[in-house]
C-alpha positions as CSV (number, residue, x, y, z in Angstrom):
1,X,31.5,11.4,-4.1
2,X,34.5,14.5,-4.1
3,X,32.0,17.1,-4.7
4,X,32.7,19.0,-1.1
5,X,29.4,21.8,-1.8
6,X,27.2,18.8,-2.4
7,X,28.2,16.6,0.5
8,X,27.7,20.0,2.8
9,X,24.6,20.5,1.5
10,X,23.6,16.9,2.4
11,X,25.4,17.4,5.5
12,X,23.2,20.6,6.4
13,X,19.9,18.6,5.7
14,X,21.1,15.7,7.8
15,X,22.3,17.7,10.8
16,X,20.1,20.1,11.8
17,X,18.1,21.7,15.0
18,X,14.2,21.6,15.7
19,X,12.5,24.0,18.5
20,X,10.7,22.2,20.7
21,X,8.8,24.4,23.2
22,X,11.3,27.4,22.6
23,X,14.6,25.3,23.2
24,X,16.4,24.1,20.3
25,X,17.5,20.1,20.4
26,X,19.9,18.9,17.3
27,X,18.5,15.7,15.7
28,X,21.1,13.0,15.1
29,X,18.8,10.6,13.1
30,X,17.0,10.9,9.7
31,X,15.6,12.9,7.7
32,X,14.0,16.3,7.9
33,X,10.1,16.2,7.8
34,X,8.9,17.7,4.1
35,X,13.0,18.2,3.4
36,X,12.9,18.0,-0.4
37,X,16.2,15.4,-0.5
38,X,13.7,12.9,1.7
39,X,12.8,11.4,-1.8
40,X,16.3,11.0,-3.3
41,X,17.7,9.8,-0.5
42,X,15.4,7.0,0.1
43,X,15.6,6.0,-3.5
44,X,18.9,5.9,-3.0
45,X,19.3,4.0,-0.1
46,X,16.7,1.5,-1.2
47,X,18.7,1.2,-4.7
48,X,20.2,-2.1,-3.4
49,X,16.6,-3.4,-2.8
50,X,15.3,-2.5,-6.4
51,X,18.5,-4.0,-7.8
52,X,18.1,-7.2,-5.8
53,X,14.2,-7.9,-6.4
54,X,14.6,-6.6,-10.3
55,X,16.3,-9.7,-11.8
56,X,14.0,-12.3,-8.9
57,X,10.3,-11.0,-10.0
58,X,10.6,-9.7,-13.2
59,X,10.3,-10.8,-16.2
60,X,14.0,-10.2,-17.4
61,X,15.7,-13.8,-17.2
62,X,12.6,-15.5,-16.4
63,X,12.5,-14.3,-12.7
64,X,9.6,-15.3,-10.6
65,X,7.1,-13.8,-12.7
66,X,5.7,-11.3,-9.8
67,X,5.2,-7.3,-10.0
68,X,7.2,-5.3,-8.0
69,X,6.4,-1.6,-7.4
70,X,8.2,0.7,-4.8
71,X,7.4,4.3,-4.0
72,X,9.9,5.5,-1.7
73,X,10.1,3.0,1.3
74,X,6.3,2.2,0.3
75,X,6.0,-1.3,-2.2
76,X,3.9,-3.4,-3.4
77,X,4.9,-7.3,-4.3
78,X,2.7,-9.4,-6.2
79,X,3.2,-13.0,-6.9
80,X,0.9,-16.0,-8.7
81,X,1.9,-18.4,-6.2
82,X,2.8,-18.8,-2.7
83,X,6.3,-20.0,-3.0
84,X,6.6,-17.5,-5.2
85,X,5.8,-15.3,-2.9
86,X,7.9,-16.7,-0.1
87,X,10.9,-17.1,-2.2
88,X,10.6,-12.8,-2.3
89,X,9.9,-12.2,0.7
90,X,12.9,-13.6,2.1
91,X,14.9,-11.7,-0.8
92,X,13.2,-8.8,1.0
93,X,14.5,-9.4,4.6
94,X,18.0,-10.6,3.5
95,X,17.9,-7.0,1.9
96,X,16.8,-5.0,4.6
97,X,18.8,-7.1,6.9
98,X,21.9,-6.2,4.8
99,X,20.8,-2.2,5.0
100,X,20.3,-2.6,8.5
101,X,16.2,-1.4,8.5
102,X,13.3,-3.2,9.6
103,X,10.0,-3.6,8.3
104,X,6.9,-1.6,10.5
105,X,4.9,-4.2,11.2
106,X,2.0,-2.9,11.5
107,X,2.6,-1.7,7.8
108,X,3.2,-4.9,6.6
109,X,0.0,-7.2,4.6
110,X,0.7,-10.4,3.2
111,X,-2.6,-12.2,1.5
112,X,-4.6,-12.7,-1.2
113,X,-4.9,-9.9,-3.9
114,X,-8.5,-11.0,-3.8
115,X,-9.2,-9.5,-0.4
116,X,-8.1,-6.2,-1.3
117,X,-5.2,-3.7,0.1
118,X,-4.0,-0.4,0.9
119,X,-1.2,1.1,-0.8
120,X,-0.4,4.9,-1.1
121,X,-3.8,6.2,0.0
122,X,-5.7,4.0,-1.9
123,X,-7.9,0.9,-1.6
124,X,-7.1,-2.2,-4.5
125,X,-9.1,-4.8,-4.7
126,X,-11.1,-7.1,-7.6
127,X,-13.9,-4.6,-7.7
128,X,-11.2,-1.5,-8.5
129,X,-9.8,0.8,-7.6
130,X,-11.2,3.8,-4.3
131,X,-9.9,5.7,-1.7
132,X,-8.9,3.9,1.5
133,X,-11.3,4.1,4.3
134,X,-7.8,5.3,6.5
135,X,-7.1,8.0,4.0
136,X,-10.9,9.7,4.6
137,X,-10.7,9.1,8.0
138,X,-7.6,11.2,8.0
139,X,-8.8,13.7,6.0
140,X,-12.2,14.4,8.5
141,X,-9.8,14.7,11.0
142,X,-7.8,17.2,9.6
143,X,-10.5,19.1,8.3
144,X,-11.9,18.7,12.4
145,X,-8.7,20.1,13.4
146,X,-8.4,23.0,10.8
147,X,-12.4,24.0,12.0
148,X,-11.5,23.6,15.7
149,X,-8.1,25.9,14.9
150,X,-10.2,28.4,13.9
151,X,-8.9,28.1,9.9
152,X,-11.4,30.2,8.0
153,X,-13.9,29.1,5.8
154,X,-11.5,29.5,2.6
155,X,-8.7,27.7,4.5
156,X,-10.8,24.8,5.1
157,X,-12.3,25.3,1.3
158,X,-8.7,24.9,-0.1
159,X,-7.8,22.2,1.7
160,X,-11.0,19.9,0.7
161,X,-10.5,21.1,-2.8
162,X,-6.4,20.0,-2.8
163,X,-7.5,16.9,-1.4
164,X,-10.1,16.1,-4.0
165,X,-8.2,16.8,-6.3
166,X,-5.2,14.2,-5.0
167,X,-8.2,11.5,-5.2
168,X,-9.4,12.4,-8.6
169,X,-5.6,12.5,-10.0
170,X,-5.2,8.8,-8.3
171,X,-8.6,7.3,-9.3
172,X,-8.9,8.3,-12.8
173,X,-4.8,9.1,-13.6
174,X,-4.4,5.4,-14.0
175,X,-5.6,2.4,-16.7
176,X,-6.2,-1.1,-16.1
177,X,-4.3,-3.1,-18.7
178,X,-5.8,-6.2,-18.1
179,X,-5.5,-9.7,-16.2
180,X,-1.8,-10.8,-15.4
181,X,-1.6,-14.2,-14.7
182,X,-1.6,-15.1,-11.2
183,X,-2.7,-11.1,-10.5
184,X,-6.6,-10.1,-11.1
185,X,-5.4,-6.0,-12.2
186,X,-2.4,-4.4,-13.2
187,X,-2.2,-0.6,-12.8
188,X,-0.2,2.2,-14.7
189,X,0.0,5.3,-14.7
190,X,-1.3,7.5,-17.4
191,X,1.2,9.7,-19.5
């Protein structure tokens, strides 16, 4: 890129001092907490992992007939078989290996759709679609922490209301669109 405003901009987001306890300390790696560019730049960084998996799982070409989802460095792989399965995966870590990242671990599920699993907040499984039992547990905590704070009763209020209304917008923003084969439920979300 020769566009030297927009590369200082960057640069300003990337290089930048936090306070801790009253002393300022510059932070040499990622990205700014809540910093607005946080979602660009991980699209774009994980570009090369879309552009990989696109042409392997879908169904452009033939592919391996799996869905493939990605919210920023958050994604979802499903796959009717096993091999299938494998076959992505290792597509996956030859990718990240290339970009130089590494999977969390604790992050990381591999098993059958049929069990059920986490992904953005939210619980999937063959019964549906609910909340995730982490996400409410985080959300009694905060609300703990906001009470215990000292937040006032319309802080706390506000809150509870935002946060219902983040559930409500996830649970009943989406369709099903029916069986897929080798996947029990397909989501999408509603325009």
């Amino acid at each position: 890129m020769d566009e030297p405003e927009v590369l200082g901009l960057v640069e300003q987001y990337l290089h930048r001092f936090v306070s801790d306890g009253g002393e300022y300390v510059d932070i040499e790696q990622g990205i700014s907490l809540g910093c607005p560019l946080s979602p660009l730049m991980g699209a774009l960084f994980l570009k090369p992992l879309d552009d990989r998996l696109a042409p392997l799982l879908g169904g452009v070409g033939g592919g391996l007939g799996c869905f493939y989802i990605r919210y920023v460095d958050d994604w979802v792989i499903l796959a009717p078989t096993r091999w299938k399965l494998r076959k992505a995966i290792k597509a996956v870590n030859e990718e990240m290996a290339a970009l130089q990242v590494e999977k969390h671990p604790d992050k990381t599920f591999i098993g059958r759709v049929g069990r059920g699993f986490e992904f953005l907040g939210y619980w999937f499984s063959s019964q549906g679609l609910s909340v995730a039992r982490k996400t409410v547990e985080r959300m009694v905590e905060k609300v703990r922490r906001l009470y215990e704070l000292g937040a006032s009763d319309e802080r706390i209020l506000s809150y509870l209301l935002h946060w219902g209304r983040w559930v409500r917008c996830g649970l009943f923003g989406v369709f099903l669109v029916g069986e897929q084969p080798g996947c029990e439920i397909m989501l999408l979300p509603r325009f």
